[in-house]
Structures are given as C-alpha cells and as structure tokens.
N, C-alpha and C positions, 0 to 999 in steps of 0.2 A: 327611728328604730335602732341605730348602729349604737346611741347612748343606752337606750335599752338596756340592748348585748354587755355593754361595757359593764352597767350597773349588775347586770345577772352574773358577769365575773366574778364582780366584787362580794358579790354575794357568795360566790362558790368560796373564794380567800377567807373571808369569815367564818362562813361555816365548818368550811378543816380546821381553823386555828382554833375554834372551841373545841374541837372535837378531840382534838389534840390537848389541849389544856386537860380536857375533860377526862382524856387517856392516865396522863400524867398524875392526875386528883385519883383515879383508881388504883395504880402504880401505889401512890402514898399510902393509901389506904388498905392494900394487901399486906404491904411492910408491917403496917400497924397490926394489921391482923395476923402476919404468920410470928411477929414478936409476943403474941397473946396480951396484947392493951385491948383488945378490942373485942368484947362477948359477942360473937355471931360465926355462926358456922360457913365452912367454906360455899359449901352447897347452895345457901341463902347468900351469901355477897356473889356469887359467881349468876347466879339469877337474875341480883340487881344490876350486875353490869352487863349484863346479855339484854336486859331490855333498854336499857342507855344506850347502849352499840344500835342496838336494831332500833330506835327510834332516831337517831342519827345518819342510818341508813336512810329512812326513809324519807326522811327530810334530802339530804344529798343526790338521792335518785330523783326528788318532785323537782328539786332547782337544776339537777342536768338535763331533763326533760322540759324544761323553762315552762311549765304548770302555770306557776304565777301569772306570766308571762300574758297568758290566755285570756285570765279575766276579766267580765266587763268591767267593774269599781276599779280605773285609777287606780284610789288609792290603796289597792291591794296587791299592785307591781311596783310599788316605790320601794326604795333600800331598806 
C-alpha cells in the first residue's frame, strides 16, 4: 500500500507539470493572439482555456482524493 501512495504522488508531480506546460502553451498562445497572427476572438480562446483549466481540475481533484486508487482492475491504479 505505502508504494501505492508513493506512485499516487507521482502521479500528482506529473499531473502539475503538464498542467503547467499546458499553462505556458496558453501564455504563447494569448501573445500570438493579442499580436493579431492569430483569427479568433478573445471570447472564444478564453472558453477554450476555461475548459482545459477545468478539465485539469478535475483530473487533480480525482487523483487527490486517490479515486484510482479504489478500483477493482489493477490495472487501472498503475502509473
């Protein structure tokens, strides 16, 4: 159980570092768009990074409530 836990950390480490990457890709991507390369209203990118935020919420909330963790399949708690 205690490698489990270890693995479930490591899973938490991963999960920010994308999310973080992921931050960073939208950061580029506003640049491009407030320099107008890029045809799409703010309205419409700011939507799509609200559902990217909030789907990484909800990922980050299942793995700190260790969800995985629970189920019967093995192999649906491995890293």
């Amino acid at each position: 159980m205690e490698e489990s836990i270890l693995q479930q950390r490591a899973r938490i480490y991963r999960v920010t570092t994308l999310a973080a990457g992921i931050s960073v890709h939208f950061m580029a991507c506003w640049i491009v768009l407030s320099t107008g390369n890029m045809n799409l209203r703010t309205v419409e990118f700011v939507s799509l990074a609200s559902l990217s935020t909030a789907g990484f919420l909800v990922l980050i909330l299942l793995i700190s409530f260790e969800w995985n963790l629970n189920l019967k399949d093995p192999d649906m708690s491995l890293p």
